[in-house]
C-alpha positions as CSV (number, residue, x, y, z in Angstrom):
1,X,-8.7,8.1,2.4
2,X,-10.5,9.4,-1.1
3,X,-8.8,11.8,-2.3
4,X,-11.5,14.5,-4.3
5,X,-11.3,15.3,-7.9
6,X,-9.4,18.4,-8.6
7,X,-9.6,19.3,-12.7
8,X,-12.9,19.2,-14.8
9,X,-13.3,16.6,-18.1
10,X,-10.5,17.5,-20.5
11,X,-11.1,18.6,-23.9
12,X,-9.0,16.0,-25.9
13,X,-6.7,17.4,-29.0
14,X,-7.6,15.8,-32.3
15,X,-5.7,12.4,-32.9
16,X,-6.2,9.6,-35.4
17,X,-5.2,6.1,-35.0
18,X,-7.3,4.6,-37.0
19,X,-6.2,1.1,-38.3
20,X,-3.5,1.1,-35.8
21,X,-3.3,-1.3,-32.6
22,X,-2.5,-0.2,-29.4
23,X,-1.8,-2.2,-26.4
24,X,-2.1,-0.5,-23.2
25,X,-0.9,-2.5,-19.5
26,X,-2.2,-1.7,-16.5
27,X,-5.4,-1.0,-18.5
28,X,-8.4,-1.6,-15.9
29,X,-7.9,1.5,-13.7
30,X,-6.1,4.8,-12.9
31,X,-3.6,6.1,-15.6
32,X,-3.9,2.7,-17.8
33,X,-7.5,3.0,-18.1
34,X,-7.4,6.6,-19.2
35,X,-5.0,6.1,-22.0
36,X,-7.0,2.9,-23.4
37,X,-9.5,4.9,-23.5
38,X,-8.0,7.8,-24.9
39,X,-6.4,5.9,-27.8
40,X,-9.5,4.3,-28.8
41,X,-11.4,7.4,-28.8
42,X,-8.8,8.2,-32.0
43,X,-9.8,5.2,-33.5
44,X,-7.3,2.4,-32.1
45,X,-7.9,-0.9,-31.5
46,X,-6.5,-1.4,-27.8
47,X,-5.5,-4.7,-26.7
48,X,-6.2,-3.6,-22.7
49,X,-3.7,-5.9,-20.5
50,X,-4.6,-6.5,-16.8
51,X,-4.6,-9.6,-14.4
52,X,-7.9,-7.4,-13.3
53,X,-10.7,-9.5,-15.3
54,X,-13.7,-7.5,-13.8
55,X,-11.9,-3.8,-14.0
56,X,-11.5,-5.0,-18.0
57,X,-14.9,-6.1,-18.7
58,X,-16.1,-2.5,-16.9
59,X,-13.3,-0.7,-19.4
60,X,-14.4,-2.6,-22.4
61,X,-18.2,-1.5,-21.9
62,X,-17.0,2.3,-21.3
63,X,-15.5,1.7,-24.5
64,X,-18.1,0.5,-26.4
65,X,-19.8,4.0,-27.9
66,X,-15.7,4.8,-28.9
67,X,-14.2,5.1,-32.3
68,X,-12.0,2.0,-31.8
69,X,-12.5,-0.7,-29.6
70,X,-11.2,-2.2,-26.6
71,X,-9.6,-6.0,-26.1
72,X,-9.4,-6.9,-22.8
73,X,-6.8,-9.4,-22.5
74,X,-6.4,-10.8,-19.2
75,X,-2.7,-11.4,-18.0
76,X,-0.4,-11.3,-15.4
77,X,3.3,-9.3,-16.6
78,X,5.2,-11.7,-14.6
79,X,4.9,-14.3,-17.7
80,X,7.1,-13.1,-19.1
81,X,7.0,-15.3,-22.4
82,X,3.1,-14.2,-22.6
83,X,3.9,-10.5,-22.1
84,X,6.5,-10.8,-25.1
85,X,4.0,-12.5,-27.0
86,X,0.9,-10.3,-26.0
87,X,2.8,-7.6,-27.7
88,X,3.6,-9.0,-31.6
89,X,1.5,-6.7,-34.0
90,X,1.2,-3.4,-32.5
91,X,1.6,-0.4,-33.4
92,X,1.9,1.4,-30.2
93,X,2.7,0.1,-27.0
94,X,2.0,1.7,-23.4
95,X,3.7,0.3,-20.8
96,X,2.2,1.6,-17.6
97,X,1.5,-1.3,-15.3
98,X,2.5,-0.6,-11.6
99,X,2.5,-1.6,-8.3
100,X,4.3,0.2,-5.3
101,X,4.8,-1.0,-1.4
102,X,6.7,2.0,1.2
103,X,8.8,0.2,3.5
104,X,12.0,1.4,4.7
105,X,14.9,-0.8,2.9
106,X,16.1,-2.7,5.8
107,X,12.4,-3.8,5.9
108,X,11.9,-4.1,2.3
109,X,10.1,-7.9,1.4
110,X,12.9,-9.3,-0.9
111,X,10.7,-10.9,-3.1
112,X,8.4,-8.0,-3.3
113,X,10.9,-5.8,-5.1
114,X,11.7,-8.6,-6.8
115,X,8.0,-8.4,-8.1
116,X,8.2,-4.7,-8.4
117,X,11.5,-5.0,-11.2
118,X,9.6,-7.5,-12.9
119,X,6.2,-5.5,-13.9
120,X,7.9,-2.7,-13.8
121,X,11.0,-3.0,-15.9
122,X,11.3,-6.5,-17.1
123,X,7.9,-6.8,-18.5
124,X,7.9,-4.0,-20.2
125,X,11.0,-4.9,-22.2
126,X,9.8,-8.0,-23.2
127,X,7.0,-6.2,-24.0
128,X,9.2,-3.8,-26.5
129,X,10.8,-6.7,-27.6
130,X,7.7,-8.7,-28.8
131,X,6.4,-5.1,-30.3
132,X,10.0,-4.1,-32.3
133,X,9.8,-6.6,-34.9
134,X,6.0,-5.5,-36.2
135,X,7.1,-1.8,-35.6
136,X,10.1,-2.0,-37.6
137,X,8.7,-4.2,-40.1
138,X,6.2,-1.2,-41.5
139,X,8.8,1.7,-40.5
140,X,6.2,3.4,-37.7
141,X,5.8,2.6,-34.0
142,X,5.3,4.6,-30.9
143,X,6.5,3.3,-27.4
144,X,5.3,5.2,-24.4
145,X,6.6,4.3,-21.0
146,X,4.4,5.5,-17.8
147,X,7.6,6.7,-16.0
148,X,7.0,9.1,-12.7
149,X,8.5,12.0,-10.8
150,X,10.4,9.0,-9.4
151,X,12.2,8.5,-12.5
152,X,14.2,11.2,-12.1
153,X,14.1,11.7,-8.0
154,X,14.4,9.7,-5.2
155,X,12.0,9.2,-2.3
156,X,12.4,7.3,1.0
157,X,11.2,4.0,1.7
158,X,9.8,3.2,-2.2
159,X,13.7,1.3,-2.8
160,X,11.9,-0.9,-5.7
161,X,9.6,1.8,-7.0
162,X,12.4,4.1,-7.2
163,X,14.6,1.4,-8.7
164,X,12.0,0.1,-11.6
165,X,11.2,3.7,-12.8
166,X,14.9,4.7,-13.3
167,X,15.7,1.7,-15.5
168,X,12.6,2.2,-17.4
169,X,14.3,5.8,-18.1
170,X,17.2,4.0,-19.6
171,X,15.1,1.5,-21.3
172,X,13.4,4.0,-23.3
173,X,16.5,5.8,-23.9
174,X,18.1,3.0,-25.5
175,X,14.9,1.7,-27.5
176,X,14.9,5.7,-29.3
177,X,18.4,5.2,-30.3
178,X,17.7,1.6,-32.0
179,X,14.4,2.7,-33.0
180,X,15.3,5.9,-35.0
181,X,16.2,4.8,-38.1
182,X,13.0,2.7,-38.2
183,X,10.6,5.5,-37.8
184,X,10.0,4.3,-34.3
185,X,9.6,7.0,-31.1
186,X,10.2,6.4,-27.5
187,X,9.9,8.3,-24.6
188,X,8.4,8.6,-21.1
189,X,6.0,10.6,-19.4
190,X,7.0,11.2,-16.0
191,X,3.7,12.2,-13.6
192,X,3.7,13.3,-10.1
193,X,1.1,11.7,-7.8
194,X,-2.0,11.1,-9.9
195,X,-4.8,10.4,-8.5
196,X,-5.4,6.8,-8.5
197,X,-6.6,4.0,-6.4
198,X,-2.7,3.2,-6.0
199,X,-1.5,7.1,-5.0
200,X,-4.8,6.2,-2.4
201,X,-3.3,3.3,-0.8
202,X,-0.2,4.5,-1.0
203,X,-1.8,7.3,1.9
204,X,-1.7,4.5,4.7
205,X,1.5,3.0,4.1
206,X,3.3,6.5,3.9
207,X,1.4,8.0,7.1
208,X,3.0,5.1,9.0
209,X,6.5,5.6,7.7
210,X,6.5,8.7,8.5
211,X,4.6,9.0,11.6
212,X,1.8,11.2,11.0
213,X,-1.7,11.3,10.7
214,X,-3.1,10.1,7.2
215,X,-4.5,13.4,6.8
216,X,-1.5,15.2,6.6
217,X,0.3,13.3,4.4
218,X,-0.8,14.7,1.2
219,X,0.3,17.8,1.9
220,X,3.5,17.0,4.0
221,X,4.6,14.4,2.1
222,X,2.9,13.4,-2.0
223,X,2.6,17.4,-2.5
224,X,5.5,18.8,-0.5
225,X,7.5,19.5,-3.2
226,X,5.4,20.4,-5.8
227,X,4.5,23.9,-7.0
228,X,1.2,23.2,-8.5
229,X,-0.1,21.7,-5.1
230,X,-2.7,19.4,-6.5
231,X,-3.3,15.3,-7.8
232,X,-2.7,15.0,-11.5
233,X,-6.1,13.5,-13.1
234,X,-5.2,9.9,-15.1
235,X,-6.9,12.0,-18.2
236,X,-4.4,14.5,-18.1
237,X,-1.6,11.9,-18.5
238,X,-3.4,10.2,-21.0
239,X,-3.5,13.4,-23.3
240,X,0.0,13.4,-22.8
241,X,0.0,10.1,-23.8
242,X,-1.5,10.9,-27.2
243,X,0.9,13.9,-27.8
244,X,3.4,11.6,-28.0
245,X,1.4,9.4,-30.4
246,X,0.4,11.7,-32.9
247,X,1.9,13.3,-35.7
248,X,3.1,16.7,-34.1
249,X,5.7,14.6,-32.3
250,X,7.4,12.9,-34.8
251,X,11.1,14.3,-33.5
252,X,10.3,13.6,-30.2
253,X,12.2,11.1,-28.8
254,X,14.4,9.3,-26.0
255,X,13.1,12.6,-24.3
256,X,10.7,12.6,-20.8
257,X,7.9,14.1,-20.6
258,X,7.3,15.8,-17.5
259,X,3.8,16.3,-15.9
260,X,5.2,17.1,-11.8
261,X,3.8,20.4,-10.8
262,X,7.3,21.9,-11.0
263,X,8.5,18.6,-8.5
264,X,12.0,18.8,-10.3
265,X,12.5,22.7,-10.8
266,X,13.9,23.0,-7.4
């Protein structure tokens, strides 16, 4: 099911990050390849990071007429040695790579939420890890972490999901509090469903759990409890994205950013 577009082309706000690398996961589609994008439009140099070879070469030449550049750099996040290492010498660091199954827990593949809390919360603090050192060396850094709605709510049936975005909350926490006196920001931005080829395939999977027709589940399930009834566009969390990379947010951090269409106001 192909969900349409909702929001015209952003306007981006003016952001500068030239001479400053950027490494972006999850970079060759959806919210990833919005903010690689985004960041090198202000002049970074993005080290994109994707087991995805084909979606990177494709982001790479979108790039091309861009202020910066874009590196792809093929790898997969469970290496967890090469994700450490993938990170040494940036400047900021976007952890956004993902991957979701809905299954009801009893049915859960052990192995696959195994999977899940590896990308999804162990990668990224190796990731952190490699990144600190450079960061903390030259007193400036900015850590982003691609949280969700689900950071700070709970769905049925998404038991890893669910899982890997709350300890990514406390992740980032922590990293703000150590990172503070370094002149180093973290925080999260926490989306609603955006619309991305893995809020898509998500449609088929969720229509079974819950036993209805696919093409009710976007608005009895993904949009039930949102106010603003509509998909998030991946550029809109990329401008957040650059908010909290730019000089305006300076004395934000260990905070979340929320982008849910009022999800969490009830």
């Amino acid at each position: 099911m192909t969900v349409p577009r909702a929001l015209p082309a952003l306007h981006a706000t003016p952001l500068d990050l030239g001479g400053r690398t950027a490494l972006v996961t999850g970079a060759a589609g959806g919210i990833g390849r919005a903010c690689a994008l985004r960041l090198a439009a202000a002049g970074a140099e993005v080290r994109a990071v994707d087991r995805d070879a084909a979606g990177l070469e494709k982001l790479a030449g979108a790039a091309r007429d861009l202020e910066g550049a874009v590196e792809p750099h093929v790898l997969d996040l469970t290496d967890l040695d090469a994700a450490e290492r993938a990170a040494a010498g940036t400047d900021v660091l976007v952890n956004n790579a993902g991957l979701q199954l809905v299954r009801p827990i009893e049915e859960f593949p052990p192995d696959v939420f195994h999977t899940v809390l590896t990308v999804m919360l162990e990668a990224p603090f190796r990731l952190i890890r490699g990144a600190l050192p450079h960061m903390y060396g030259q007193g400036w850094g900015r850590i982003v972490n691609v949280s969700s709605v689900h950071g700070l709510r709970a769905s049925a049936y998404k038991s890893a999901y669910v899982a890997a975005k709350h300890g990514l909350e406390g992740l980032s926490k922590t990293t703000a509090l150590e990172g503070a006196p370094h002149g180093v920001t973290s925080n999260c931005v926490n989306p609603a469903y955006v619309r991305t080829p893995l809020v898509e395939q998500q449609i088929t999977d969720q229509a079974l759990a819950h036993g209805i027709p696919e093409e009710r589940v976007l608005t009895e399930v993904m949009l039930r409890d949102s106010a603003v009834r509509r998909l998030i566009e991946p550029e809109e969390v990329a401008e957040a994205v650059a908010y909290l990379c730019g000089p305006q947010s300076s004395f934000v951090t260990g905070t979340s950013l929320v982008l849910d269409g009022g999800w969490t106001a009830h």
